[in-house]
OpenMM code with the backbone's topology and positions (N, CA, C; nanometers):
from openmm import Vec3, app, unit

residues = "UNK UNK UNK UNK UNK UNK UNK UNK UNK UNK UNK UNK UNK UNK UNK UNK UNK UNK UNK UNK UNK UNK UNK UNK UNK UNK UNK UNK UNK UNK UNK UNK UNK UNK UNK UNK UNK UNK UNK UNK UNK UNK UNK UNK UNK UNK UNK UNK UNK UNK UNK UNK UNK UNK UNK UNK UNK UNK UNK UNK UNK UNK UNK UNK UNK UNK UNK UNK UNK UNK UNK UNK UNK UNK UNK UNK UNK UNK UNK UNK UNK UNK UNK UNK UNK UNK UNK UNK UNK UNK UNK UNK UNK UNK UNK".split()
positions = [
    Vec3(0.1386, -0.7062, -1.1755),
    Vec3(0.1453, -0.6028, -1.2753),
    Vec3(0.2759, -0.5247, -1.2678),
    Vec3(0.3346, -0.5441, -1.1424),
    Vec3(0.4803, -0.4210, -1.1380),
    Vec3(0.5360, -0.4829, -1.2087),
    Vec3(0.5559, -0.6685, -1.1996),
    Vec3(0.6503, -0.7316, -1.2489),
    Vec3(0.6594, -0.7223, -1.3985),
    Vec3(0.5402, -0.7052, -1.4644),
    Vec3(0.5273, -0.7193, -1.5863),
    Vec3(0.5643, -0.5195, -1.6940),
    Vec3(0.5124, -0.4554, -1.6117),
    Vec3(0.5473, -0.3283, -1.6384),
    Vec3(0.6950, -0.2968, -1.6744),
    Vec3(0.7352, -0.3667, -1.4990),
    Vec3(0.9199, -0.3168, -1.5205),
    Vec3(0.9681, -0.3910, -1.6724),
    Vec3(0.9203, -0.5458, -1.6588),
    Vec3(0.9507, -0.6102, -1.7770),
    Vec3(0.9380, -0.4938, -1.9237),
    Vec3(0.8409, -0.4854, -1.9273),
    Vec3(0.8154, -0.4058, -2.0602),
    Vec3(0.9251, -0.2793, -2.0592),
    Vec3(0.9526, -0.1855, -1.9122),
    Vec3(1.0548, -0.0831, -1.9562),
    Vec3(1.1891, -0.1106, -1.9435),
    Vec3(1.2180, -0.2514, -1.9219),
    Vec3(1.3666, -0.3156, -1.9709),
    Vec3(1.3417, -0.3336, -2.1002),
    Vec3(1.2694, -0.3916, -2.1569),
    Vec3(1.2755, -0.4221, -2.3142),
    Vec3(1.2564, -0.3289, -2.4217),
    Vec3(1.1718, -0.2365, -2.3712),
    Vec3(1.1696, -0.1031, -2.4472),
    Vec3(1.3077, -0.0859, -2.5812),
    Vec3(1.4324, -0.0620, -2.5134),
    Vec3(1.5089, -0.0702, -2.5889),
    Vec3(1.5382, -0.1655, -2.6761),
    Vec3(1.5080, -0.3188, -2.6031),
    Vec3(1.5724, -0.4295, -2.7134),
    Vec3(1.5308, -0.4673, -2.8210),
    Vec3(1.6020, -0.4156, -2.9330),
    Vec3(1.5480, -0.5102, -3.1010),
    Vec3(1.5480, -0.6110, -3.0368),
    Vec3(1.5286, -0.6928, -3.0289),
    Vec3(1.5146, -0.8541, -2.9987),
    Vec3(1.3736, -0.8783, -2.9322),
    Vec3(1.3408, -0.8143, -2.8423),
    Vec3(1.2133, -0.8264, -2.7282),
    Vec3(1.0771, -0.8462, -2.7856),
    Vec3(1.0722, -0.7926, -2.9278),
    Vec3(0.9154, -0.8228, -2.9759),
    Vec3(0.9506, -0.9455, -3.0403),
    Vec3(1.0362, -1.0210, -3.0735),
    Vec3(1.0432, -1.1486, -3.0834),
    Vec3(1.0746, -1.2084, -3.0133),
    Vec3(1.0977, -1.2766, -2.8829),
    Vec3(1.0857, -1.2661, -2.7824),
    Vec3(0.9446, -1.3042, -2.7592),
    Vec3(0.8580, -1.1754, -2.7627),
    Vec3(0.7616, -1.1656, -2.6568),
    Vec3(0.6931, -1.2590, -2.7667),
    Vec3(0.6895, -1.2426, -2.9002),
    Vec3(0.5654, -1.3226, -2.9837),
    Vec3(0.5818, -1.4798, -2.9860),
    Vec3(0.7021, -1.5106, -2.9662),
    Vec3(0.7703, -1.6472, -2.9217),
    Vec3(0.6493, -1.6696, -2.7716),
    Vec3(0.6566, -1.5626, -2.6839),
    Vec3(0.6099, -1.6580, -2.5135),
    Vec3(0.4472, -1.6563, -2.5818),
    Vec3(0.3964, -1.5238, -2.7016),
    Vec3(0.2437, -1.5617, -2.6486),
    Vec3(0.2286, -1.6674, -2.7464),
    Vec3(0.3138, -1.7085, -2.8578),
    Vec3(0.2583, -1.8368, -2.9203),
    Vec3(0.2428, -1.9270, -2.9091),
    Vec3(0.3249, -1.9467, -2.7074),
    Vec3(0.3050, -2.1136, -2.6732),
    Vec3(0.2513, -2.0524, -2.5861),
    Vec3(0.2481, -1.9728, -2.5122),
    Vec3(0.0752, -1.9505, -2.3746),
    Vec3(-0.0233, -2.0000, -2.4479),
    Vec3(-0.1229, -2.0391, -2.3528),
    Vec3(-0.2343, -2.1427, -2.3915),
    Vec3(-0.3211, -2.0407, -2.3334),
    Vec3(-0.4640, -2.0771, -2.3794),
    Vec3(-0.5671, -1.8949, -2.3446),
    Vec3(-0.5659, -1.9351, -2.1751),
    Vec3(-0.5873, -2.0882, -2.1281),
    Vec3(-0.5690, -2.0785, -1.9889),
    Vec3(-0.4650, -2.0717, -1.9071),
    Vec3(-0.3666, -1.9756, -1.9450),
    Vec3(-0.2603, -1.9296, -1.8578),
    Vec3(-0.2446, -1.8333, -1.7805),
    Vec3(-0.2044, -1.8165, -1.6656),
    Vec3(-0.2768, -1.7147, -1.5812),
    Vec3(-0.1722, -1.5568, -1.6467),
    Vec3(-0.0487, -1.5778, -1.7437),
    Vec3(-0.0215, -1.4483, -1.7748),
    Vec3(-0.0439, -1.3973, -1.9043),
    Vec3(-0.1055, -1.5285, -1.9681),
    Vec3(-0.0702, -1.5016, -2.1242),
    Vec3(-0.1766, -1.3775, -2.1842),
    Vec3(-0.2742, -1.3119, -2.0996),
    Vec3(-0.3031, -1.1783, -2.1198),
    Vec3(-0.2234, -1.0758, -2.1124),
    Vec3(-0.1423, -1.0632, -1.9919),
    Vec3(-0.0023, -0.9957, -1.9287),
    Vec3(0.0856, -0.9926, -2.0338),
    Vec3(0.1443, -1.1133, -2.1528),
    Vec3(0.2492, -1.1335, -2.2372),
    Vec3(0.1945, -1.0508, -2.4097),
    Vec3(0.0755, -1.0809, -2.4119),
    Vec3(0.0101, -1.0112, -2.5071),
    Vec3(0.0008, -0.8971, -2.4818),
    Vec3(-0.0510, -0.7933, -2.3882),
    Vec3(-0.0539, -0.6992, -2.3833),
    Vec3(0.0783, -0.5870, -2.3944),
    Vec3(0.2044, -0.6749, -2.2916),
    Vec3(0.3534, -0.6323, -2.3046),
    Vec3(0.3613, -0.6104, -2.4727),
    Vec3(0.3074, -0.7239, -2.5250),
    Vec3(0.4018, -0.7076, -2.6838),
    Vec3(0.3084, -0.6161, -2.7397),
    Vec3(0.1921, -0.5956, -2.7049),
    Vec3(0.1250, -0.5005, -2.7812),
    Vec3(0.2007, -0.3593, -2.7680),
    Vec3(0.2659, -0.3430, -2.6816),
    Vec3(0.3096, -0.1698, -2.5940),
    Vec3(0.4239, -0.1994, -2.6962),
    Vec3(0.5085, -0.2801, -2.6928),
    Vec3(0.6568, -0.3216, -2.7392),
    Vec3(0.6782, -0.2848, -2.9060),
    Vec3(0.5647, -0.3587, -2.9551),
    Vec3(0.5167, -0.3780, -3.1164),
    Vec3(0.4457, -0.2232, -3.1435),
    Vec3(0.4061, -0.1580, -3.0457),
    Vec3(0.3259, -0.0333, -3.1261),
    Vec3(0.4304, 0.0210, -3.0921),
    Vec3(0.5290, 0.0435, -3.0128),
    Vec3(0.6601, 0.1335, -2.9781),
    Vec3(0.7508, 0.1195, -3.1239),
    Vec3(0.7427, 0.0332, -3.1708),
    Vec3(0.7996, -0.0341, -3.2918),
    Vec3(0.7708, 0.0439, -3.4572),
    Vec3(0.6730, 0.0453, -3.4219),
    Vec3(0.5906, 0.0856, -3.5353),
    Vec3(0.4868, 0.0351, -3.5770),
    Vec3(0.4924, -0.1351, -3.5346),
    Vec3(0.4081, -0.2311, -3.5971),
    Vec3(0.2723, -0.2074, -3.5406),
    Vec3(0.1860, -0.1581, -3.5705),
    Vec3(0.0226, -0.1635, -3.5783),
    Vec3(-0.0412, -0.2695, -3.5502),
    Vec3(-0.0066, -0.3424, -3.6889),
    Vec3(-0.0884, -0.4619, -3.6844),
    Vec3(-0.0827, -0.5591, -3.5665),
    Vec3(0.0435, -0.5687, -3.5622),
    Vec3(0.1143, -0.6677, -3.4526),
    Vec3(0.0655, -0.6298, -3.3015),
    Vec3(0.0202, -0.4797, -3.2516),
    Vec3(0.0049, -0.4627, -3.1972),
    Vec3(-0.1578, -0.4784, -3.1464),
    Vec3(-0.2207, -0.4825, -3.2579),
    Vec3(-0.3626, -0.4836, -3.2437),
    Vec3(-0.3722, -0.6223, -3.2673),
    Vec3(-0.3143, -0.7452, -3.2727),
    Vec3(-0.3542, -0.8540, -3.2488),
    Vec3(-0.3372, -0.8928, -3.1332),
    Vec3(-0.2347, -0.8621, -3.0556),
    Vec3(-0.1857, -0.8563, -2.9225),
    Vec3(-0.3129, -0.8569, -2.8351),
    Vec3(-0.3551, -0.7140, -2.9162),
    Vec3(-0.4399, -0.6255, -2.7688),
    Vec3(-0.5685, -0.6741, -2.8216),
    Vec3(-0.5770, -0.7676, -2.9329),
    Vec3(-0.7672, -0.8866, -2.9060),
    Vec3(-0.7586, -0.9412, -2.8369),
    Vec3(-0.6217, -1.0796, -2.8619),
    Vec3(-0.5899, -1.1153, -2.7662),
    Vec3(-0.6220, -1.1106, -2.6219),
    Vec3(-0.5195, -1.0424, -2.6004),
    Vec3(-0.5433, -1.0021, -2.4423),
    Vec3(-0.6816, -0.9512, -2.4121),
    Vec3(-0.7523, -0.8874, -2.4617),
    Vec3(-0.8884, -0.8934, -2.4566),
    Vec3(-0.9785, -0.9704, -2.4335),
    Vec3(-0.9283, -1.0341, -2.5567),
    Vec3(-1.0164, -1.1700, -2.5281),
    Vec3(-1.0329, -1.2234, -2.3876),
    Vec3(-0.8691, -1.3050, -2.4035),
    Vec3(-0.8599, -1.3556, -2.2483),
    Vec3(-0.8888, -1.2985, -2.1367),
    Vec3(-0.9236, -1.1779, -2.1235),
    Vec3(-0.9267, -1.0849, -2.0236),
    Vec3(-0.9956, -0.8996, -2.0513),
    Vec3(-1.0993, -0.8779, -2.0652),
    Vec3(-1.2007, -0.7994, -2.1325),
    Vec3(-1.1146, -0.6981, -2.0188),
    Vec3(-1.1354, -0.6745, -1.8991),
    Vec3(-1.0990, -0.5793, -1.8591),
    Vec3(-0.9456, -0.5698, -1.8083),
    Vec3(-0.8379, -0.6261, -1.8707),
    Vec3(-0.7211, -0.6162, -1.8858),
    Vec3(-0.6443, -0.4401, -1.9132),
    Vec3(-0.6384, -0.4014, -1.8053),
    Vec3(-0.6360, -0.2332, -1.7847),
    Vec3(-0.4986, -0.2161, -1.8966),
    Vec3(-0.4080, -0.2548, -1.9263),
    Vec3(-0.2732, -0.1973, -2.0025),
    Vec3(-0.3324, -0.2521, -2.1489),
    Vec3(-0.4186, -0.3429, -2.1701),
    Vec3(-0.4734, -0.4034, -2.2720),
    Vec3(-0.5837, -0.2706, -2.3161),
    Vec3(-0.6398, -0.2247, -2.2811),
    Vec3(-0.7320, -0.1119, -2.2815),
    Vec3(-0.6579, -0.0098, -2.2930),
    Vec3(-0.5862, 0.0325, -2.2420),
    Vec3(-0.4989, 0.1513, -2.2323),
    Vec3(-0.4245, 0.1685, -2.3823),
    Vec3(-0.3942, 0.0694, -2.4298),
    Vec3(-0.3219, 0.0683, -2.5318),
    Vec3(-0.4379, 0.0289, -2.6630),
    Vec3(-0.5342, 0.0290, -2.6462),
    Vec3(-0.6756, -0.0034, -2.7778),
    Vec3(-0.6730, 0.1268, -2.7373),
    Vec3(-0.6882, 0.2137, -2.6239),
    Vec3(-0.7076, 0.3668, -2.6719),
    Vec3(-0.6332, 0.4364, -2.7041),
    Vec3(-0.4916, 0.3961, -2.7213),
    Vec3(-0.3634, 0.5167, -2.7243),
    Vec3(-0.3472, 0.4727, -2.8925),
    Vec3(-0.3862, 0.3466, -2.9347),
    Vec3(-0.3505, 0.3225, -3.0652),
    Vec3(-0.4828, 0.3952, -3.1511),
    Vec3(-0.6017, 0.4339, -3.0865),
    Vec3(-0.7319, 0.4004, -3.1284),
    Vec3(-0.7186, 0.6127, -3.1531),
    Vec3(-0.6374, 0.6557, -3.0373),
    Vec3(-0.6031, 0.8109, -3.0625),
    Vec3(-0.5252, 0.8377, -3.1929),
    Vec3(-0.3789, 0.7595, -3.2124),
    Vec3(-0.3061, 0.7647, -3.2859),
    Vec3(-0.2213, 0.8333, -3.2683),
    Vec3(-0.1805, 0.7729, -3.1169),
    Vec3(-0.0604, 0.8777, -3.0549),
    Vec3(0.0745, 0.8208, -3.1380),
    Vec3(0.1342, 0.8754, -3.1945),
    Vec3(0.3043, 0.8530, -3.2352),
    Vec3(0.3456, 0.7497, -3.1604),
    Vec3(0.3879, 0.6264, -3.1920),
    Vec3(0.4974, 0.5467, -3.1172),
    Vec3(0.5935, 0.5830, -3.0570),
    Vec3(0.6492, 0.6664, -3.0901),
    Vec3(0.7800, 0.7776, -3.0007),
    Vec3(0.7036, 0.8032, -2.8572),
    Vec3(0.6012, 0.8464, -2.8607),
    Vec3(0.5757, 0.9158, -2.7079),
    Vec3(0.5507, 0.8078, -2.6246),
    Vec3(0.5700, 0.6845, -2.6418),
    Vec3(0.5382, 0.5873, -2.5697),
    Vec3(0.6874, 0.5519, -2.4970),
    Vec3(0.8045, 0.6629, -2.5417),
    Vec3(0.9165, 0.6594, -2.4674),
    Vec3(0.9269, 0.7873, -2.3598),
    Vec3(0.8545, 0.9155, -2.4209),
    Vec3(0.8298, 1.0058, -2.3172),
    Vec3(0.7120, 0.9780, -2.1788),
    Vec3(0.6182, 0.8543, -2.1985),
    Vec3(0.5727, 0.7984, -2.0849),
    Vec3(0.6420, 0.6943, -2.0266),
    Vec3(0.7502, 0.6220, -2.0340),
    Vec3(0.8305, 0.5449, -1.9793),
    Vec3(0.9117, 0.6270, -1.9256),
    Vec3(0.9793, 0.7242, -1.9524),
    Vec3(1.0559, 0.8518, -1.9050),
    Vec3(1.0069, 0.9048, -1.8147),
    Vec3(0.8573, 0.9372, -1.8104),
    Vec3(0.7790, 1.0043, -1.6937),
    Vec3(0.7411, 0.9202, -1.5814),
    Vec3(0.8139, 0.7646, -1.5907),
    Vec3(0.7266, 0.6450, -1.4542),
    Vec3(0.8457, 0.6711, -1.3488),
] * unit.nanometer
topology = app.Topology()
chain = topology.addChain("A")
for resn in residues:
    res = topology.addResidue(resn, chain)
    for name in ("N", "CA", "C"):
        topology.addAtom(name, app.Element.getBySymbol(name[0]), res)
């Protein structure tokens, strides 16, 4: 999980990274041991974005594959609040 975290607050900045990330989960296969981990990243990435939708397919996804997937959950409730995409840079700021 560190590995995948740090991942997500390097990409934070990059236009490029939510394509990218939708590129790795479209060839992960559901039995891959990260492709919950890659979905969930793009879900944080894609709602930082703006994109909603993109983000809530992510986070079935990762659900799916993995019901108690803690950053997968974390982010069905932060989208499910309707916290601003912006503050998802004042909690990367605060790690």
């Amino acid at each position: 999980m560190a590995g995948r975290d740090a991942l997500i607050f390097r990409l934070l900045p990059d236009p490029d990274a939510v394509a990218a990330l939708i590129a790795a989960c479209q060839v992960s296969r559901d039995n891959d041991p990260h492709a919950a981990d890659l979905c969930a990243a793009l879900a944080v990435l894609a709602y930082r974005r703006g994109d909603g939708a993109l983000s809530n397919e992510a986070i079935d996804r990762a659900l799916r594959l993995d019901p108690d997937h803690r950053l997968a959950q974390l982010m069905l409730g932060i989208a499910a609040s309707g916290m601003p995409p912006a503050e998802l840079d004042n909690i990367a700021a605060a790690r």
